[in-house]
N, C-alpha and C positions, 0 to 999 in steps of 0.2 A: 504494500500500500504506500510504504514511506518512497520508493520510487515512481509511483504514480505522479502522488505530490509533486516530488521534484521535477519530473519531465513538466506537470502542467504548469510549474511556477516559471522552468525558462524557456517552454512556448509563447509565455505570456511575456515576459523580460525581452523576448525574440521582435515582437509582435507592438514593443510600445512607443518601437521607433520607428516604426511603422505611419505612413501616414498616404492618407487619398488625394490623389491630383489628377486632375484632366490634362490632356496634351493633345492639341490640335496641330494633326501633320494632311497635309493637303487635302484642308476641308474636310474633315473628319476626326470627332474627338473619342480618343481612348482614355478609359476611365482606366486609372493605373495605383495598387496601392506599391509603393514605393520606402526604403529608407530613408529616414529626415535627410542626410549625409547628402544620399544621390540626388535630392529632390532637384540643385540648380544644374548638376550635367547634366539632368534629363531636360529641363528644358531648356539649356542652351541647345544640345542636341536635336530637338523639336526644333529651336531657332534656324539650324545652320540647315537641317533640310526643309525646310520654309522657303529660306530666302533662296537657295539652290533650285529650289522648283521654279519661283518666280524669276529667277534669271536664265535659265533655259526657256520657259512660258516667252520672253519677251524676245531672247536670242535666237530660236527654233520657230516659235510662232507652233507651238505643238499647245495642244488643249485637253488631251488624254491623261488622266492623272498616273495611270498605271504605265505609261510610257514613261513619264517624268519621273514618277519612284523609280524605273526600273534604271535609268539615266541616273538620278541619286544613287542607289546603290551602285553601282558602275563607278563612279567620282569616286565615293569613300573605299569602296576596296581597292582602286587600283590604291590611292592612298596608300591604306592599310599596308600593302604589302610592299608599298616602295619604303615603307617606316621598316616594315620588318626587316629587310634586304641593309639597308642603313645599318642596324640596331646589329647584324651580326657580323658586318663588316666592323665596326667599330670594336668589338666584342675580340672578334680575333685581333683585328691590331694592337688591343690592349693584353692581349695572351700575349701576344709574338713578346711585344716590347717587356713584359711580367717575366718571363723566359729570358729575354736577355738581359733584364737586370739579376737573375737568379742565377743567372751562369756567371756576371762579374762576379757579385757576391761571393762564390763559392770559391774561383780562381782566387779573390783579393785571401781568403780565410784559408786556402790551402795552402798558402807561403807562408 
């Protein structure tokens, strides 16, 4: 029973950060319950594909929403993946260069 308890106490602890917001993404509003934390990513997030609609809408002259989502998503993953691409070349130049200060290190200590 004393486990019951506990589960339902940090369901509820889980649950109090918890809050409701609506997010209107191309004319259409999703009711979202959400962490306090995420509340302003999600709606900048909401923002930037807003305005990304509205700037294809005037640049395209397209009017289909589910073209322009599908163009939004297209924008943010090539994105996505040119951050990732970024993230692991960095990653290794910081190994390589990690490496060769470990190998000074070790030469300077073996003398």
């Amino acid at each position: 029973m004393y486990r019951i308890a506990q589960k339902a106490i940090l369901v509820k602890l889980a649950q109090m950060g918890e809050i409701s917001i609506k997010i209107n993404i191309a004319d259409r509003v999703y009711p979202l319950k959400v962490n306090m934390e995420e509340e302003e990513v999600i709606r900048k997030a909401a923002k930037l594909i807003n305005d990304r609609i509205k700037e294809y809408q005037e640049t395209y002259a397209v009017r289909d929403k589910q073209d322009l989502l599908s163009m939004c998503a297209l924008h943010y993953a090539t994105i996505t993946i040119n951050n990732e691409k970024s993230i692991v070349s960095e990653h290794t130049q910081v190994a390589e260069q990690v490496s060769k200060l470990d190998q000074l290190l070790a030469d300077f200590f073996s003398k």
